[in-house]
Each structure stands twice: as C-alpha cells, then as structure tokens.
N, C-alpha and C positions, 0 to 999 in steps of 0.2 A: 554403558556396559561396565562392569565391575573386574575392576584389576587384581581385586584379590579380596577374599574373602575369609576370615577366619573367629571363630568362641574363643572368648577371653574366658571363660569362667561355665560352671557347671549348671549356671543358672541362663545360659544360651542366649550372652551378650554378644547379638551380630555387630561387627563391626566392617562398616562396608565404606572401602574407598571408590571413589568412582572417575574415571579419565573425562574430566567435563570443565567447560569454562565455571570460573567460581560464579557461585548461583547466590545474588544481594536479594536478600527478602524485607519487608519493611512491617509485616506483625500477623502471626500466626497464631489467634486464636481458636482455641477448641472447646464446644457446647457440649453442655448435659444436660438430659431433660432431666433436670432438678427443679425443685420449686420453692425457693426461699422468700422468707416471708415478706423481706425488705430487702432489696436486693438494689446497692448502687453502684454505677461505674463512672469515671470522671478522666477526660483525656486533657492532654493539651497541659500540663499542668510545671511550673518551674519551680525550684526548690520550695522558694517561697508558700503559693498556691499549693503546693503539696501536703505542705505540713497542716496550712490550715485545715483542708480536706481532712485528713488524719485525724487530726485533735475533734474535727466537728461530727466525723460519724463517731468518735467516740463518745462521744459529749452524748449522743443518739442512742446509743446501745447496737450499736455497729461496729465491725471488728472485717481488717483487713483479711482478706484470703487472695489477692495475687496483688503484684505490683509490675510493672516493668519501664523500659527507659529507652527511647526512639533517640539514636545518634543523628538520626536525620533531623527530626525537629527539633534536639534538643530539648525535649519534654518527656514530660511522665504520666502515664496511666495508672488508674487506683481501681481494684476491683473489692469492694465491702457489702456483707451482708450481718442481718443478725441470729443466722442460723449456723455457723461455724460451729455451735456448741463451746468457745470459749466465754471465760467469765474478768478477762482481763486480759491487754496486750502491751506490751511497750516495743520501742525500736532507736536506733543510732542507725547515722554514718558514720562510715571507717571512710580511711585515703590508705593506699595502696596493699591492703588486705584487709580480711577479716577482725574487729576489733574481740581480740582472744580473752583480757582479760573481761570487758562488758560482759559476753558469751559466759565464760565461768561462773562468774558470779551471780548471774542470772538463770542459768542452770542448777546452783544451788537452792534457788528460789524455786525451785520445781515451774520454770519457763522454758519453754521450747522454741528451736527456732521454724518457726513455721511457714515464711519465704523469706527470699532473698532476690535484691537485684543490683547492678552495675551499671554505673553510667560511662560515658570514656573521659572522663576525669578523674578517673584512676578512683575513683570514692564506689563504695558498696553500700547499699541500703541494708539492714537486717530488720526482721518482723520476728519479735519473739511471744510468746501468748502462751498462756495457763489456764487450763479447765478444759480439753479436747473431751470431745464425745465422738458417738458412732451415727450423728446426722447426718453424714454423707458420707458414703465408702469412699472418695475420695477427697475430701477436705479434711475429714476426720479420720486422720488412717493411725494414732496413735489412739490405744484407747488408756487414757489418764484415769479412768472410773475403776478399772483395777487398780489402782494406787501407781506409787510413780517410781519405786523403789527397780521396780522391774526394767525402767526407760532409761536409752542412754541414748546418747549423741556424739555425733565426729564428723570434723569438716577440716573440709584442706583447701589452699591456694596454690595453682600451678598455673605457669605457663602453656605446657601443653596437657589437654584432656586426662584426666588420673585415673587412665583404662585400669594400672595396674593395683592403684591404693582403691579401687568401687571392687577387684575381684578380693583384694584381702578383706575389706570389710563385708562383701558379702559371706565368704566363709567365715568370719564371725556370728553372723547372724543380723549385721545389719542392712537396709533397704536403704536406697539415694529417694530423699523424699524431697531434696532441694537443690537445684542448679542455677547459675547466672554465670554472665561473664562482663570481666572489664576492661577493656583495652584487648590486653593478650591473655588476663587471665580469666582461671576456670574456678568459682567458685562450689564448691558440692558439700552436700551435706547428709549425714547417711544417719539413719536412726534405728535403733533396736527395742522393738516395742508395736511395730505397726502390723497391720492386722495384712498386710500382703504375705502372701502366697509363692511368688514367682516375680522374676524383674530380668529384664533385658535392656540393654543398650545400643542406640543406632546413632553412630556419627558417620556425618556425611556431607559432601562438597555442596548439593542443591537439596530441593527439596525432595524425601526419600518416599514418595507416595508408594509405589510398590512394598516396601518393607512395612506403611503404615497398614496399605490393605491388608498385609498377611497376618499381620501382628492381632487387627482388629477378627480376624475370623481366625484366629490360636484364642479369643476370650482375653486378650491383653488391652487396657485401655492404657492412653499418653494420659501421664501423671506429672512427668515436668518437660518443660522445654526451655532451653538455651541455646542462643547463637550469637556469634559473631562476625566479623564480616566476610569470612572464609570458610565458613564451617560450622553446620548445627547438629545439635544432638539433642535424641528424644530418649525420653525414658518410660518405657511400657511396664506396666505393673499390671498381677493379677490381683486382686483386691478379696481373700476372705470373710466368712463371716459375713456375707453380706444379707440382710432379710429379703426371703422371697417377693416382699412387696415392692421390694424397689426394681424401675423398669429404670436400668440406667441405659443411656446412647449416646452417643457422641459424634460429636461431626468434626472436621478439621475448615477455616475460614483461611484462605488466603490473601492479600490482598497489597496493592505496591501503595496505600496512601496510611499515614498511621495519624489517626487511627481512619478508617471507615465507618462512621456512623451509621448511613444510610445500611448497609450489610449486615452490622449487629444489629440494627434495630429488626431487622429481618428476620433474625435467627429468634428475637426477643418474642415476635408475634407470634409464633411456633414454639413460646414454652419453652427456650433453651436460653442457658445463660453463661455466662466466658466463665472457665473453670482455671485456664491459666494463656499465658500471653508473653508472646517475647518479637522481638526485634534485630534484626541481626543487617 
C-alpha cells in the first residue's frame, strides 16, 4: 500500500514510496522482440574475463548495449550485438564517481555515453560509442545521422536518487537514457538529442509491478533499470519516430539466481532478447 504519492515533474515522474519490507532482487531483465543479427550475452564474468569479452566482441564487430554487476556473485554480465548501429566504442573504470575528465574529452570526440554500471567497490564502468542510428527505438534513441552538433549530455553522482537534478534537466529538454548504482550511489545520465517523446520515473522499495503494468498500457516501455540493495528505480520512456514496421514487446524476467540461463534461454526461443539488466 502506498504511503504517499506524488509528480516530480510535468513529464509525470511517479514517485512511489511503499510501507513494505525492503524487497532484495538478484537480476531484472526485460525482452524485445527485436532481431539482431548477432546477438551475444556472457555472465559470470570478473574484471579480468570481462574486459577480454569486450575487446573480443570488438575484435567481432560487436558493440556493447547493456552491462551489469551481481554483488552477490561478484561478477559481471555483458550484453553485445552488431546491430546497435554504432561504428566505434570505447570504455573506463572510475573509483568513486564518474571519471569527468575521460567523459569531456570523449564528448569532444563526438562519443556518447551509452551505458553504464557499478560494482560495490566503489568503481563504475562507462560505455561510451560513436555512430548511433535509428535500428532500434530503443538502443538507438540518439539519432547521430542528423549531425551531433544538436547532442548534448549530463550526468551526476549522488547519494540519494537525483529526483530533483532528472526534473531540471528534463525541463531542459533532456531524457535519463542511463542509470546504475554503486554502493550508495546513483549514477544517471540525461541526453538531449533522443528521439523520446515522454519519460517518467518510478522508485520504489520492491519490485513495482503494478506501476509497470500501467505504464506498459499508457504506451511507456522500461528504457533503463537500476537498483540497489534498498531500492530500484525504472525509467519508462515513450520512444518517437518509430517505423510502423517495427512490432516492439516487451516482457519483464524476474528471477533470485544471477544470472538464469535456463529463463533467458526461454525468452531467447520466443525471439526476445535482454534489452537491459540490473542487480540490486
């Protein structure tokens, strides 16, 4: 039951606290029947195995689109295909926030940050990549093909949720196209330039099914997820511009082992494949 409810912003970011024992989740990924043409995912993985992963789908012509980081197992999940529409990525760890000047300078490069994740060693992962297209409304939500003069980026590190820095930057005109967390904090990251419509916010103590069913029949699909061990938050986006021929769906996967193999291989035989993934 909900102790209080109230919109942070004109863009009708719910924010819902709820009277309930704190609700430990262990990886919430969510399917789209998308169909990329090489499409791989790799769990269980520690810094080490990580990076090679990395290097080797690059080596591939394969480009990161989600990552995330199980405090339970202490490992890492890699989610890469080669239909992102980028044509180059690179990435760093930071130790105890976002590494600011990497990001600048890298933004001068006309590179974007494209995910992000946190481990609880206080270090953050950043994925930054150049060349976005419009192959997937949701992978590809900046579109770079109009030039890049138009794209801009902002991210902040806090300790608690930055309900009130996602309502300023969305009266700017930017969208949260990126969330993680690390220990206590919240990484986010907002862009001006993507092809969404509409965006709301839900944090919340367990997991907010109700808020996702409504969300999913308002036309909102979950664009990013982050949790912690107290507390997750979704970020629902309306996606523009998108071509009639695309039948997007999406499912939500719950599950207490990270990863589940047996269940994504599931969703895999039904045409759906992880779109983003977190841990909390």
């Amino acid at each position: 039951m909900d102790k209080h409810l109230r919109y942070v912003s004109t863009h009708e970011a719910k924010v819902r606290t709820c009277i309930a024992d704190l609700f430990s989740f262990s990886v919430v990924p969510e399917f789209i029947d998308n169909h990329p043409l090489s499409y791989r995912y790799v769990s269980n993985l520690d810094y080490i195995d990580l990076i090679l992963h990395i290097e080797k789908g690059h080596a591939e012509g394969m480009y990161i689109t989600g990552v995330a980081y199980s405090s339970c197992s202490k490992s890492w999940a890699i989610m890469m295909d080669d239909q992102a529409g980028y044509n180059d990525q690179i990435y760093a760890f930071s130790s105890g926030s976002l590494h600011e000047a990497w990001i600048r300078k890298n933004w001068s490069e006309n590179f974007y940050i494209t995910a992000v994740a946190g481990a609880d060693d206080d270090r953050f992962l950043v994925i930054m990549s150049k060349g976005w297209s419009m192959n997937s409304c949701f992978t590809g939500f900046l579109d770079i093909q109009k030039g890049t003069q138009n794209i801009r980026q902002s991210c902040c590190v806090l300790e608690t949720f930055p309900f009130e820095w996602i309502k300023k930057k969305w009266a700017e005109g930017f969208y949260v196209t990126a969330i993680a967390t690390s220990g206590d904090q919240w990484a986010v990251v907002c862009s001006k330039g993507t092809r969404f419509t509409d965006q709301a916010v839900e944090l919340d103590f367990q997991y907010p099914a109700e808020g996702i069913h409504e969300r999913s029949k308002q036309g909102y699909y979950i664009t990013s997820v982050a949790a912690n061990p107290e507390e997750i938050a979704f970020i629902f986006s309306i996606p523009g511009a998108v071509p009639a021929t695309v039948n997007a769906e999406q499912e939500m996967l719950r599950t207490f082992d990270f990863p589940d193999d047996s269940k994504i291989q599931e969703k895999w035989a039904r045409n759906y494949y992880i779109s983003s993934l977190c841990c909390g």
